[in-house]
C-alpha positions as MATLAB code, in Angstrom:
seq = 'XXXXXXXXXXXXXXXXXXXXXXXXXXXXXXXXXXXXXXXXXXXXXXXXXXXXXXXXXX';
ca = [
      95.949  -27.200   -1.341;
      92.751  -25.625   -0.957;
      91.768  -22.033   -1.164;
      90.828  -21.664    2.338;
      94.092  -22.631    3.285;
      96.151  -20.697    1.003;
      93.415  -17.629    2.230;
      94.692  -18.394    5.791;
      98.259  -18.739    4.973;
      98.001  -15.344    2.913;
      96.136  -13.841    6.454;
      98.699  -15.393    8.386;
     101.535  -13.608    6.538;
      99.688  -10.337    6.355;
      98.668  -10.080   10.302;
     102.722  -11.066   10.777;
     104.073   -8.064    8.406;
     102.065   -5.867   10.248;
     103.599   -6.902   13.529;
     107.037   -6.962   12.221;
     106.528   -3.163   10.789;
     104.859   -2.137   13.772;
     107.878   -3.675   16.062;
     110.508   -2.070   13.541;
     108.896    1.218   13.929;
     107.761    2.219   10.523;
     105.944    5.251    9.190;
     102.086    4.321    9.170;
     102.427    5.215    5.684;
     105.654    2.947    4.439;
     103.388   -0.293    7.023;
     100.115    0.731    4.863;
     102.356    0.042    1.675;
     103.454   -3.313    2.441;
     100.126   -4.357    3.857;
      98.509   -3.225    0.404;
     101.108   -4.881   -1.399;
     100.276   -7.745    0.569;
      97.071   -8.029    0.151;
      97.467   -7.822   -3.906;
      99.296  -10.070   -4.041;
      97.028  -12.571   -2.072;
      93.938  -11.245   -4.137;
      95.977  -11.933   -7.179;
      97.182  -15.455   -6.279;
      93.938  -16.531   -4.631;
      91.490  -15.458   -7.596;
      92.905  -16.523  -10.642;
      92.200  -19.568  -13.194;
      94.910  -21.161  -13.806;
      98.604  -19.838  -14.581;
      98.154  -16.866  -16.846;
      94.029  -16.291  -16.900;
      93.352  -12.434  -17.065;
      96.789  -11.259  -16.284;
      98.290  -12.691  -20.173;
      98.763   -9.964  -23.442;
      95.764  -11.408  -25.365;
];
């Protein structure tokens, strides 16, 4: 799978979490969280080398 489709996957998730918290009525501050958490977790999945690169105890 290429990045640009894992990038629009990760997107499409995002954009939906936002509409789920704003249909469950969240806090803007609890929606923020799981956005940000989110979006680190795509960042951190989309721009790695490999398995372990950067995020392994040297």
């Amino acid at each position: 799978m290429s990045i640009q489709s894992k990038a629009l996957i990760w997107a499409s998730i995002i954009i939906a979490a936002a509409f789920v918290a704003n249909g469950q009525g969240l806090s803007d501050s609890a929606s923020f969280g799981i956005i940000m958490g989110l979006t680190g977790a795509a960042y951190g999945s989309l721009y790695t080398r490999g398995s372990c690169q950067g995020a392994c105890a040297k």
